[in-house]
C-alpha positions in Angstrom: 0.0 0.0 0.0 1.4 3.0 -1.0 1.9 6.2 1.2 -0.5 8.2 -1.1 -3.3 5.6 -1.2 -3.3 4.4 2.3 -4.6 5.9 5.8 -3.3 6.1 9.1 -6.2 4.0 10.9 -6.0 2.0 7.9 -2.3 1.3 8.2 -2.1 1.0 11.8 -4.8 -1.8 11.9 -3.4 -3.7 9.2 0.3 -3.6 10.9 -1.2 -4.7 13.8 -3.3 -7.8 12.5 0.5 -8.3 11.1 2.3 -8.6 13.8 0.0 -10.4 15.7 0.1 -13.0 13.1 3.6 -13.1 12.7 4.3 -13.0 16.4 2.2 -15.9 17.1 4.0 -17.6 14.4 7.5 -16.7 15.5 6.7 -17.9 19.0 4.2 -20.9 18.4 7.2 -22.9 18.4 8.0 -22.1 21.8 4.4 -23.7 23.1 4.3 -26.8 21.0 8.0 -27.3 21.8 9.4 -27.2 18.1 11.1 -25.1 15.1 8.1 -23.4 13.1 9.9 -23.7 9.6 9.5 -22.0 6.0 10.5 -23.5 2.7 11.2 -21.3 -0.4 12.6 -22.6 -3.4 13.1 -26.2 -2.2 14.5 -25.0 0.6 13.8 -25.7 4.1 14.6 -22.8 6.9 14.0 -23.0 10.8 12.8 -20.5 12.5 14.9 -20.4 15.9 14.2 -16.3 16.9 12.6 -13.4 16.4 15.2 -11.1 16.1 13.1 -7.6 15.4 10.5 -6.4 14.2 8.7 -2.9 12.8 6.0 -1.6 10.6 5.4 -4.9 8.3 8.7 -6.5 8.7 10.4 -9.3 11.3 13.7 -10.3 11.2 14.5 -13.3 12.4 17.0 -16.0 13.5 16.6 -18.5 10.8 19.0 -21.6 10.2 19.4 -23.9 6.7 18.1 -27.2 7.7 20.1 -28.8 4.8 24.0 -26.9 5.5 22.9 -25.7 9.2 23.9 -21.8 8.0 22.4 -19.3 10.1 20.9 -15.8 8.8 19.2 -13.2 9.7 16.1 -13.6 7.4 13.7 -10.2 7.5 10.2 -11.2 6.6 8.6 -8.0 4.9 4.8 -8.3 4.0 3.0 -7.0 0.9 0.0 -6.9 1.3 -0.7 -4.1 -1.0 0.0 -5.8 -4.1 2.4 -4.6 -6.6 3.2 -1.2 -4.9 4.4 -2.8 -1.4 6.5 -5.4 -3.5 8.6 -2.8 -5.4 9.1 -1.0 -2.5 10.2 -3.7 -1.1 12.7 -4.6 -3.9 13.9 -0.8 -4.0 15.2 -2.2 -0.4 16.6 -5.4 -2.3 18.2 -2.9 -4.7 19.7 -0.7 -2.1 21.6 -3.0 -0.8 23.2 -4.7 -4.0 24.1 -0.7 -4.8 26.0 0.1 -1.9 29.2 -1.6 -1.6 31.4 -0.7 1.3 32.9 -2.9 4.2 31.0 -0.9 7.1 27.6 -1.5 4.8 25.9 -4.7 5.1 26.1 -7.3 1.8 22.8 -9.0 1.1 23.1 -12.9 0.7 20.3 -13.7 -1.5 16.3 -12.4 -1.7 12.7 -14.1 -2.8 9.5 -12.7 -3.4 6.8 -15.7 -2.6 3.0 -15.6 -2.3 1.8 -15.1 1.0 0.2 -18.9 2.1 -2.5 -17.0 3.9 -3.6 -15.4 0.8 -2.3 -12.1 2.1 -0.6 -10.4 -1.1 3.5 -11.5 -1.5 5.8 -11.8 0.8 9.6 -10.6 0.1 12.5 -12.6 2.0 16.0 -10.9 2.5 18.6 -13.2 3.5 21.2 -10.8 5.7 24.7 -12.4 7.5 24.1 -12.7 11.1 25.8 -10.7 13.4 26.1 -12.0 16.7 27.0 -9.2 18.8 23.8 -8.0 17.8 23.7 -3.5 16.9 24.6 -0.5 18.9 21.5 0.2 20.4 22.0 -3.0 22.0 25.2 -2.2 23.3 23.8 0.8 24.7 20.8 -1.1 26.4 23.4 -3.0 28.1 25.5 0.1 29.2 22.4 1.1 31.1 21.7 -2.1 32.4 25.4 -2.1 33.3 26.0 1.4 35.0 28.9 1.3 32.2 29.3 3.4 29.2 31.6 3.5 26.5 35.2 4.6 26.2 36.3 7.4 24.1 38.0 6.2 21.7 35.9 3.5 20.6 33.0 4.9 20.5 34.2 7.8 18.2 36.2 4.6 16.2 32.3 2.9 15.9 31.3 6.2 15.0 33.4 6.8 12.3 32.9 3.6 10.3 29.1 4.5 10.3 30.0 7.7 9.0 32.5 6.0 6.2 29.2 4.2 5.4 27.2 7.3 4.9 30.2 8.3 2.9 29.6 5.9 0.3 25.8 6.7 -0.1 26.9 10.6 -0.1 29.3 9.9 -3.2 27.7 7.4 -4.9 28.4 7.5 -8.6 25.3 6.1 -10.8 26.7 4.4 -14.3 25.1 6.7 -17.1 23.5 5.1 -19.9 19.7 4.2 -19.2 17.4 7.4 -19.4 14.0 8.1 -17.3 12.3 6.5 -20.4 14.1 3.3 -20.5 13.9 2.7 -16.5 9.7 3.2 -17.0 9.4 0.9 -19.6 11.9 -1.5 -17.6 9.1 -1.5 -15.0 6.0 -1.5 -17.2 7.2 -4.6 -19.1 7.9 -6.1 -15.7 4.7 -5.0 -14.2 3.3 -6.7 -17.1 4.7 -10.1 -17.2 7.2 -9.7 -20.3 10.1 -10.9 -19.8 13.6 -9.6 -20.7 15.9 -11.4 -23.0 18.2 -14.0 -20.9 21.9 -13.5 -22.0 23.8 -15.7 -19.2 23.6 -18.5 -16.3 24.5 -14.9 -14.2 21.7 -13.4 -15.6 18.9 -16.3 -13.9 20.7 -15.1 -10.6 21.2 -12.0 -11.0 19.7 -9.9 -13.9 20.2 -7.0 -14.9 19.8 -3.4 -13.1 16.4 -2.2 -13.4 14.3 0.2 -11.5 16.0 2.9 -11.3 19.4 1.7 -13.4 21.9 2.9 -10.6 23.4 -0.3 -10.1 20.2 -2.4 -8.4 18.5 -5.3 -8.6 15.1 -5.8 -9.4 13.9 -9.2 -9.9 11.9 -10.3 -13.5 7.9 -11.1 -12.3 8.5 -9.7 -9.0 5.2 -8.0 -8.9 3.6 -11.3 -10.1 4.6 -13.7 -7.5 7.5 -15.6 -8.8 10.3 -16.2 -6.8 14.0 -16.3 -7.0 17.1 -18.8 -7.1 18.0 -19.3 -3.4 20.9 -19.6 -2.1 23.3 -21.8 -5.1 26.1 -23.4 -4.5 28.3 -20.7 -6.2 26.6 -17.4 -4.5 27.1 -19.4 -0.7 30.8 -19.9 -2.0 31.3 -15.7 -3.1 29.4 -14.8 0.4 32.1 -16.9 2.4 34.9 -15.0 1.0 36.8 -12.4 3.6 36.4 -9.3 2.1 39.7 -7.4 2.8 38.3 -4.2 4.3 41.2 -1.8 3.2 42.1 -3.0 0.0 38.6 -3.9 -1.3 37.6 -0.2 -0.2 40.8 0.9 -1.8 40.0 -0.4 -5.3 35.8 0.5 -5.2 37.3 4.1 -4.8 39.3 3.7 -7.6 37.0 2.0 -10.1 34.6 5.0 -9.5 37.4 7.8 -9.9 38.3 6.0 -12.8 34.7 5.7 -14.0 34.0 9.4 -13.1 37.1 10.5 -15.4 35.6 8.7 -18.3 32.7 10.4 -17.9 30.5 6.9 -17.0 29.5 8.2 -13.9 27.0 11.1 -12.3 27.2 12.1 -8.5 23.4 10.7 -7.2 23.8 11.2 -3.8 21.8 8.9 -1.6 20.0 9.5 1.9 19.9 6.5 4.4 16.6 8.5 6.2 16.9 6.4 9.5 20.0 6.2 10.9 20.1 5.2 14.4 21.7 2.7 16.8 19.2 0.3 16.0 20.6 0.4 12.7 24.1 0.0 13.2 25.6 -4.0 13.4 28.5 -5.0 15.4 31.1 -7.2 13.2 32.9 -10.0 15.0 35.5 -7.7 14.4 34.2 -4.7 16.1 33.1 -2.9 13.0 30.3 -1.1 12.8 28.1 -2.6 9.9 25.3 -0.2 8.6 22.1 -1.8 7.3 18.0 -1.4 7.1 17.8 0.4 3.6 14.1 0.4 3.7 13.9 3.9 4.1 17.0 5.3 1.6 15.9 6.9 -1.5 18.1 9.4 -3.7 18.8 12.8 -1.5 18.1 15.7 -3.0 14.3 15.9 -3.5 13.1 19.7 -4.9 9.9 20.4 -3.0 7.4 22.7 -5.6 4.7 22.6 -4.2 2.3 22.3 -0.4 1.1 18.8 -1.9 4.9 17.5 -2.2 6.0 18.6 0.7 2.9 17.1 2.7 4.0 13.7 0.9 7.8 14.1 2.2 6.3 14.7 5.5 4.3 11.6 5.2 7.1 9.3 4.0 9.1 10.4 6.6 6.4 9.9 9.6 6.1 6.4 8.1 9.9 5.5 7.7 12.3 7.4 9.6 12.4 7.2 13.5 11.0 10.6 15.1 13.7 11.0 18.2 16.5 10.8 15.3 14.7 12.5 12.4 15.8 15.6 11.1 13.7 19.2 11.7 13.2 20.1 8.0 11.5 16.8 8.0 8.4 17.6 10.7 7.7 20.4 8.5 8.7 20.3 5.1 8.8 23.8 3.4 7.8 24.6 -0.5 10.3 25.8 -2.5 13.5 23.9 -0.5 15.4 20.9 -1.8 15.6 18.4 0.8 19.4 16.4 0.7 21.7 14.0 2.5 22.2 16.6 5.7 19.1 14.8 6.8 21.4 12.1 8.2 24.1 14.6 9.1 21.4 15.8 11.7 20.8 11.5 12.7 24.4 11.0 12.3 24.7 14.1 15.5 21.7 11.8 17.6 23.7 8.7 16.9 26.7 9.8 18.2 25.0 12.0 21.2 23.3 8.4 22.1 26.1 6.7 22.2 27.5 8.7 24.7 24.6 9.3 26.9 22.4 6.5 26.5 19.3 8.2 24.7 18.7 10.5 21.6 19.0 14.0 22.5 15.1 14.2 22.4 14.6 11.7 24.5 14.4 13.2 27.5 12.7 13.4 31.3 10.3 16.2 29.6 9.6 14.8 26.4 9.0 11.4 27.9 7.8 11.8 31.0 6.2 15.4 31.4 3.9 15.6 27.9 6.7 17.3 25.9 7.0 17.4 22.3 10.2 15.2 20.6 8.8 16.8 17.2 8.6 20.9 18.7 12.4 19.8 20.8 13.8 18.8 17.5 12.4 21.7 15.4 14.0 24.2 18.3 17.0 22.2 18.9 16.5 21.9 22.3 19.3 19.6 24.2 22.1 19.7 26.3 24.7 17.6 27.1 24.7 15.4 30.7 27.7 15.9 32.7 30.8 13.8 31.7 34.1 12.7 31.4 34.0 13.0 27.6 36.3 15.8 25.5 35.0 18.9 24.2 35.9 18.2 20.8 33.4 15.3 21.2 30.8 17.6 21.8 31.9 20.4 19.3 31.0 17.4 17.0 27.6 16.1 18.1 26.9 20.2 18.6 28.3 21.3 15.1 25.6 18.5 13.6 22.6 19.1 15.2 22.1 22.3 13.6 18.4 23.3 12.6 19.5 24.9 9.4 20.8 22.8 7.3 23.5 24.5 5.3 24.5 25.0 8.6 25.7 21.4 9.4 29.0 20.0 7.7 28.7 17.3 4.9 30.3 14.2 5.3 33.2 14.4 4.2 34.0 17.3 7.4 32.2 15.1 10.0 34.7 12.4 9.2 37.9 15.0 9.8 36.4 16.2 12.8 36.0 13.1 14.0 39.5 12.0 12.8 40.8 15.0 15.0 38.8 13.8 18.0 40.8 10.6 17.6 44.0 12.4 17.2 43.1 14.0 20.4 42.7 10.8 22.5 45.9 9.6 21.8 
């Protein structure tokens, strides 16, 4: 259901009946003492966990009865028809664009009927990270009477940032017009299928949707599903992927792209950047996922009705307590860009250092204050602590209302670089 046809009551009873459903499905195993299971593609999966949930989605533990792999498998349910599948696939294509090592790889994806006769269901298949995300880490600060050191918090901090990075910079491959991408989608949305040209191609076909380097999956909107998890992909997947140098030479392939003039700067916005969002790599990397919300960043607003849309999508998909100001009350007449999650990336940080978005306070939790009207004003301060200034000349220099006020990326990440020299 789109954001334009659909109504609040309207969605909130239907994500209800949703997650009742999926809840009791998720935890039925639990009362009768075994695995609830799904099978796509031949394949058999056990349900050990519920991992999370929001809106129409769960993400859960699930394990490959036939290898024993586990995955974190997020469940996202359409049951608006075509419109709720290719959103759902603009999330599938998100994360095939974005390739980085603090940016989460997808494993494989299906789109299935629903069994209940519910509309479609799409499956991502995401690694598993067992050290779960940062707001996790933060839960158990509190729990703890702990909190984290310095230095790696602004370390954790600045991987996330190298993650936004990427989306900031991406570089879209020219060659497909508007023109071609719509009738892409229109012969998809009508059944035809595109000419086959290689065994990669059944896997993996070609980009569509919007042509910057995504995947959208022939017959999506009709039901079909994909090949899951091969031999071959399971194989590529278990490869190390060598942070530095892997980074190293993506950098390079897209100078070297942008000098032969096969590339355009299409900066992309993540929209909901928060702990909750943010995965802890064995390593200790930060690992930056949920692409549901990202779409490209700079959106001209002409008129009242556009902006009330971009207020709407972001009500629906990005979390208030991190959400940027200009999004609570878009304005006509402004272009809305990626200092959205410059202004998240400033609430992040502020929560990892004191436990709780900076709008998430004793008066705008407890007393009947407003997260949207403290957000809009800027209205925070910073606990007492043992942490630098410099670390709060950073979270300070982002949270700026204006948005040409706040530094872009690339500055956040030599600021924080300088708080790091600084603790040393």
């Amino acid at each position: 259901m789109s954001v334009a046809e659909s109504t609040p009551l309207a969605h909130a009873i239907d994500n209800i009946k949703f997650q009742l459903k999926d809840a009791f499905w998720a935890l039925s195993s639990c009362i009768c003492q075994q695995s609830a299971k799904i099978k796509i593609n031949g394949r058999t999966f056990k349900i050990v966990k519920v991992l999370g949930e929001g809106g129409f989605s769960f993400v859960y533990l699930a394990q490959d009865e036939h290898s024993g792999r586990q995955f974190a498998l997020k469940k996202i349910r359409c049951p608006g028809g075509r419109e709720d599948v290719l959103q759902a696939m603009r999330e599938v294509e998100a994360y095939r664009r974005f390739k980085h090592p603090n940016i989460i790889r997808i494993l494989d994806s299906a789109v299935v009927q629903d069994p209940d006769g519910e509309g479609q269901i799409v499956y991502l298949f995401l690694p598993l990270y067992k050290r779960g995300n940062l707001q996790d880490a933060i839960n158990a600060n509190t729990i703890n009477g702990t909190h984290f050191a310095e230095a790696e918090m602004v370390r954790l901090f600045k991987g996330t940032c190298e993650a936004i990075r990427a989306m900031h910079d991406y570089r879209a491959p020219l060659g497909t017009t508007s023109r071609e991408n719509q009738s892409s989608s229109a012969r998809r949305l009508s059944g035809e299928q595109p000419a086959r040209h290689s065994e990669d191609d059944e896997m993996f076909p070609h980009p569509d949707g919007d042509a910057d380097g995504g995947f959208s999956y022939d017959g999506a909107a009709g039901g079909s599903s994909v090949p899951l998890m091969t031999k071959s992909r399971l194989e590529e997947e278990e490869t190390i992927f060598d942070g530095d140098e892997e980074l190293k030479q993506i950098q390079q392939n897209g100078k070297a792209r942008a000098d032969d003039g096969q590339s355009e700067l299409v900066p992309y916005a993540h929209r909901d950047l928060k702990p909750g969002n943010v995965m802890i790599a064995d390593n200790g990397s930060p690992i930056l996922m949920d692409f549901g919300s990202t779409m490209k960043a700079r959106i001209k607003v002409e008129n009242r009705s556009q902006a009330l849309l971009q207020q709407d999508i972001a009500a629906e998909q990005s979390t208030m307590a991190y959400r940027a100001p200009e999004l609570f009350d878009v304005k006509t007449g402004i272009t809305l860009d990626e200092k959205v999650d410059i202004w998240s990336l400033g609430c992040t940080l502020y929560a990892l250092a004191y436990s709780h978005s900076p709008f998430e306070n004793t008066q705008t939790t407890e007393q009947g204050g407003s997260i949207a009207m403290a957000v809009m004003n800027a209205q925070y301060k910073h606990p007492n602590s043992a942490y630098s200034q410099g670390l709060k000349n950073l979270i300070d220099s982002m949270l700026k209302v204006n948005p040409a006020e706040r530094p872009d990326i690339h500055k956040v990440i030599e600021m924080t670089d300088q708080v790091l020299q600084s603790l040393r």
